[in-house]
N, C-alpha and C positions, 0 to 999 in steps of 0.2 A: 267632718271628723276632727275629734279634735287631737292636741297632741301629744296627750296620756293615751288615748285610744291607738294613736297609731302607733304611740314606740312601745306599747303592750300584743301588737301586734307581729310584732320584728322577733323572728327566728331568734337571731341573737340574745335578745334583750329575756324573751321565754328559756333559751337553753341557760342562762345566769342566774334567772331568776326561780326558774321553778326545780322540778323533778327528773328532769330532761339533760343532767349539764352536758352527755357526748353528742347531744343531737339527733339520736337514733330513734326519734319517736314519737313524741307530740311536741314537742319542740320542733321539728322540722314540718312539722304540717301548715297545710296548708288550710283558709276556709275550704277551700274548693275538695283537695284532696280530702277532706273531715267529711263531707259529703257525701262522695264517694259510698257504692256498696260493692263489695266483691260482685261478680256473676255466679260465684262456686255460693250464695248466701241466696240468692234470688233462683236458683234453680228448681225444676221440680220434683228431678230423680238426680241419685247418682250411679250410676254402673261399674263395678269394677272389671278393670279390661289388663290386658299387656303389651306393652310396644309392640308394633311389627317392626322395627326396623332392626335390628339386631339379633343376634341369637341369645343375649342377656338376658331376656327375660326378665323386664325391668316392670314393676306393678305402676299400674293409671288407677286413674278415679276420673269418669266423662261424665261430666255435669249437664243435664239435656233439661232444655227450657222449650216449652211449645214444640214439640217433639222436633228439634233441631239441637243438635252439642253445640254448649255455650262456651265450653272450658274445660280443657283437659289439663290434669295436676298429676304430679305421682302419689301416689299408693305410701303413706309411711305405713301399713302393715304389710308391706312385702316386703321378706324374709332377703330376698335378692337387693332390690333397691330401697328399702326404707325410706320413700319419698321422695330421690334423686329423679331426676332425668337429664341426660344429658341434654344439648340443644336443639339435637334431631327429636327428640323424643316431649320435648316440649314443644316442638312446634308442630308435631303430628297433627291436629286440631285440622290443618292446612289437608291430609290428606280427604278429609271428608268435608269441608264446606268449601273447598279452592274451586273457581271455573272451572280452571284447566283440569281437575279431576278425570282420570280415562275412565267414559262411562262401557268402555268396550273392550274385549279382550282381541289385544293389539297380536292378532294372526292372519292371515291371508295366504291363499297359493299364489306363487308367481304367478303376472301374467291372468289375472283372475279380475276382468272388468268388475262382476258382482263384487269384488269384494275388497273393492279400491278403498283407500283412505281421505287421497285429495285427488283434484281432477282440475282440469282447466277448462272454465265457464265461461266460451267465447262470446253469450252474447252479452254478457256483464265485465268481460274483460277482465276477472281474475281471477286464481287459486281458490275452488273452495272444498266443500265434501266434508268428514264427518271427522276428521284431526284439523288442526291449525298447521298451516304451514308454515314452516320456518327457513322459508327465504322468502325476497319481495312478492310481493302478493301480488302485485298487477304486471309481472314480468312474467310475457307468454313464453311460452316453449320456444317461440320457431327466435325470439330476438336473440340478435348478435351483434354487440356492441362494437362503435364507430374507434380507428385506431386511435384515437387522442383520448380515449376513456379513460379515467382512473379510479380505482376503489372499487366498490359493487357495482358501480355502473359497466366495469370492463369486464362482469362475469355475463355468459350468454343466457338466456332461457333454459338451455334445459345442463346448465352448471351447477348439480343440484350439492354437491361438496361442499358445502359451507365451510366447514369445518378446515379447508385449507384454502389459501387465498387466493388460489386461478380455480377454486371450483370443481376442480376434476378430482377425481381417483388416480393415490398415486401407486404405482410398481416400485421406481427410482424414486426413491427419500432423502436428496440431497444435505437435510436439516433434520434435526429434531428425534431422529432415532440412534439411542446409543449402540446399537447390534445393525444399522443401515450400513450400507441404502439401498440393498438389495433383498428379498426374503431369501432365507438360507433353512436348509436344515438340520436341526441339530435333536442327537439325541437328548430324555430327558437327563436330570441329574442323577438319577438312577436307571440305568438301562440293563438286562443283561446281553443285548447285541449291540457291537458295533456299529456306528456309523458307518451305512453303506456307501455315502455319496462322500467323507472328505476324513480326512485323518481328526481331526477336530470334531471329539466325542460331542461335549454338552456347548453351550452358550459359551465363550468366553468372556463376555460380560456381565454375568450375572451375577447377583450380590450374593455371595457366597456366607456364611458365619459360621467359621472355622474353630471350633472349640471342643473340649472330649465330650461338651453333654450334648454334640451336634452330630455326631458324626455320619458321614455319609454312609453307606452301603457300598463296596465296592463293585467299579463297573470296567469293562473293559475302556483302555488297555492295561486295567491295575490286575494284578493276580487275585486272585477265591474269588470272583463274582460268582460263581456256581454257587455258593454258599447259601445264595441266595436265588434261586432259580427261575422265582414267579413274575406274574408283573400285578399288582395292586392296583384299583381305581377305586376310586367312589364316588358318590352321586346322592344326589335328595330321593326319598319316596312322598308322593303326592300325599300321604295322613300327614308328614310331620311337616316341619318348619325350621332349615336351619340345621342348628345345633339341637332343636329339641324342648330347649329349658322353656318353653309356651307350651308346644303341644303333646308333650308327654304328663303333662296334667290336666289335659282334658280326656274323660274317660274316656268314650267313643273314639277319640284316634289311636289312645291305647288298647284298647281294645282291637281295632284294625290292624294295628302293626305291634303285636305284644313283646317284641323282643329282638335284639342285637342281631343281624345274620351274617354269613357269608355267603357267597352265590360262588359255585364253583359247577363246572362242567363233569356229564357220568366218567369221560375217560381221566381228568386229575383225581374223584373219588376213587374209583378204581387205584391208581396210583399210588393214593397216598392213604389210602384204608380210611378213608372218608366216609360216614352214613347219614342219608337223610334224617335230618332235625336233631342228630345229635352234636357232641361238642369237636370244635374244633379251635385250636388256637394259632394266631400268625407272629412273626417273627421279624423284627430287623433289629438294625445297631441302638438302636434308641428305645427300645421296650417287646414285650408284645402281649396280645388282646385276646380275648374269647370271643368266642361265639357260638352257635346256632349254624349249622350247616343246609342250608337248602343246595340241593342239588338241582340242576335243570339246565336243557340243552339250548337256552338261549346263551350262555358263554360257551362259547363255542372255542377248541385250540387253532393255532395257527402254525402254519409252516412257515420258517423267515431263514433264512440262506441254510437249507440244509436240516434244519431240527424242527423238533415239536417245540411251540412257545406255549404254555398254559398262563392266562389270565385268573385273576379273580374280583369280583365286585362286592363292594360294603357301602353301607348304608352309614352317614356320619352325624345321625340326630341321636343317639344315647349319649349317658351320662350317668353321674353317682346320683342324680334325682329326680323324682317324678314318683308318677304312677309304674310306669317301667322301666326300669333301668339294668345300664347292660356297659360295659367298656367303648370307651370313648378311640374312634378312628385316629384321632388326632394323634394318640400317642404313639402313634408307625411313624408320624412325617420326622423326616429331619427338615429345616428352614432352609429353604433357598429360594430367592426374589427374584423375578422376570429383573431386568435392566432399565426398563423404561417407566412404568407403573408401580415398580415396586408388589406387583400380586404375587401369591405364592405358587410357587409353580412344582410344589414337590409333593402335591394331590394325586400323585401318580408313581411309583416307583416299584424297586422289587421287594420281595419279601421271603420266608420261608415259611408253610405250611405244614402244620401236625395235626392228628388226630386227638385227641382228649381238650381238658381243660390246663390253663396255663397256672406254673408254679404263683405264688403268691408271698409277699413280705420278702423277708433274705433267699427265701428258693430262689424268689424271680431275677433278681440282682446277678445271684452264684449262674443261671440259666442264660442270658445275657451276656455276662461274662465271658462264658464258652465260647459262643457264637464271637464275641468279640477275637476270641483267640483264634477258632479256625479260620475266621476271614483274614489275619495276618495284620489286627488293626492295632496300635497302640495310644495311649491316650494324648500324645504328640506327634499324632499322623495329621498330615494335612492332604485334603484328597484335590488330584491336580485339577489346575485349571484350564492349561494348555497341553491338547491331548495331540500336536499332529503327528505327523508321518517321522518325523524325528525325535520325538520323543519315543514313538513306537518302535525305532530303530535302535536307541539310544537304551 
């Protein structure tokens, strides 16, 4: 080679001399990279799909070669993601050609030899069966490590704990939990009972975000929790996915699940002038939602020191789009975070229930408003965090 060839060669010498000067492009190439062909250019289909992992509903293009996916890219004609994916979503590819892929759906009854995952293979001497095990492989059940052990070697055979360093399942959490080290109970961040077991309503550790577009619902030992009487949960239905934004655009699941509901029990319809399939709307500090009233005596009320507690269940896969669309759950929660994980832990709280459809634009604000008065809330209310016996005194 000689030595016009090679300093014609040199990145630098191409990004000075040619069309290239920032280097972002044939100037930086290489022979080898110049070679190079996409897998998304050599494929023989492409498929348009949507993330699983999120509820963003983020558009793919899966590039399938020899009926195997070669590459999976985002979608620039999705409306949502315009070709983005985050890193989860780019590397999704992993969830269909990885080993480790679960080719089984991970259930079992307790106690159910048939339908064990791993097993100990004494006459091969280790861990095998139909998952990988994720402690030492050749470590039988019955060993129990000599006192001078240290590391993995001083965990026994059946110290199946990995996850904390003697092996065991702990009760007492001396480390590592900010609400330890004991399990305690607390009510949620929205309750309308009392803490039976301790004056200390909710969490005291929990990450609270104290602000007027947050505000709590009042619970006891604060005054008007009545205001709000019910208690709210929600949950997925097996049609949708999520928050929705996938499979409320596939027809067929719209079709199975056509619309927003609530699930309440015949004695709160009763109550509260409820009818099956018509409209009803819910209520706390921070908005409220329509819906779709199914009735049925799988919500069942409860008796808790003395009173009826009525419950209700939603469904948190609608949204402003799809094939169906209906109000979004989300707009009841106020924000409050476990202490340790940081998950939301205010998927659960109280509410109040009407009959009809909910005001809309300045109505709904003026409707909220109200609500905000009779609960005795101001937009410089901070709702407490230390609820014991002396402050209930106090």
């Amino acid at each position: 080679m000689g030595v016009r060839t090679w300093i014609s060669g040199w990145p630098v010498y191409r990004q000075l001399t040619g069309t290239d000067p920032l280097g972002r492009g044939a100037a930086a190439k290489s022979g080898r990279s110049m070679a190079l062909t996409a897998r998304t250019e050599t494929a023989d289909s492409m498929a348009r799909s949507v993330c699983p992992y999120c509820a963003v509903g983020c558009g793919q293009r899966v590039y399938v070669k020899d009926g195997q996916v070669s590459q999976i890219e985002g979608d620039p004609d999705s409306p949502i993601s315009r070709g983005r994916l985050c890193p989860k979503g780019a590397a999704s590819k992993n969830l269909v050609t990885s080993e480790l892929r679960q080719q089984k759906v991970q259930y079992r009854r307790p106690w159910s030899e048939r339908k064990a995952y791993v097993w100990w293979d004494e006459q091969h001497g280790e861990w095998t069966g139909h998952d990988v095990p994720d402690f030492e492989k050749t470590k039988a059940p019955g060993y129990r490590p000599p006192a001078e052990a240290k590391g993995t070697a001083a965990l026994a055979g059946d110290d199946a704990f990995i996850m904390q360093g003697d092996g065991k399942a702990w009760l007492y959490v001396p480390t590592g939990l900010i609400d330890g080290p004991l399990p305690a109970h607390y009510e949620p961040a929205e309750s309308p009972m009392r803490n039976a077991l301790y004056g200390q309503q909710a969490n005291p550790t929990r990450k609270a975000y104290q602000r007027p577009d947050n505000q709590l619902n009042p619970s006891p030992p604060e005054p008007h929790s009545e205001v709000f009487p019910y208690v709210f949960a929600i949950g997925r239905l097996t049609e949708h996915h999520t928050a929705g934004g996938m499979s409320r655009n596939v027809q067929y699941l719209s079709e199975l699940q056509p619309t927003m509901f609530v699930e309440v029990s015949p004695e709160l319809a009763a109550e509260r002038d409820l009818h099956h399939l018509g409209w009803a709307h819910l209520v706390t500090l921070r908005s409220a939602i329509e819906a779709r009233v199914l009735v049925t005596d799988r919500i069942t009320p409860l008796r808790v020191d003395g009173r009826v507690l009525h419950q209700v269940w939603l469904p948190y896969h609608w949204g402003g789009q799809g094939l169906t669309r209906g109000d979004s759950t989300n707009d009841l929660f106020g924000i409050v975070l476990d202490p340790n994980v940081l998950i939301q832990e205010s998927k659960v709280g109280t509410c109040d229930i009407r009959p009809g459809r909910r005001p809309t634009g300045p109505a709904l604000r003026g409707y909220i408003a109200d609500y905000q008065q009779r609960a005795g809330v101001r937009p410089q209310r901070q709702s407490p965090i230390v609820t014991t016996d002396s402050y209930r005194e106090g």
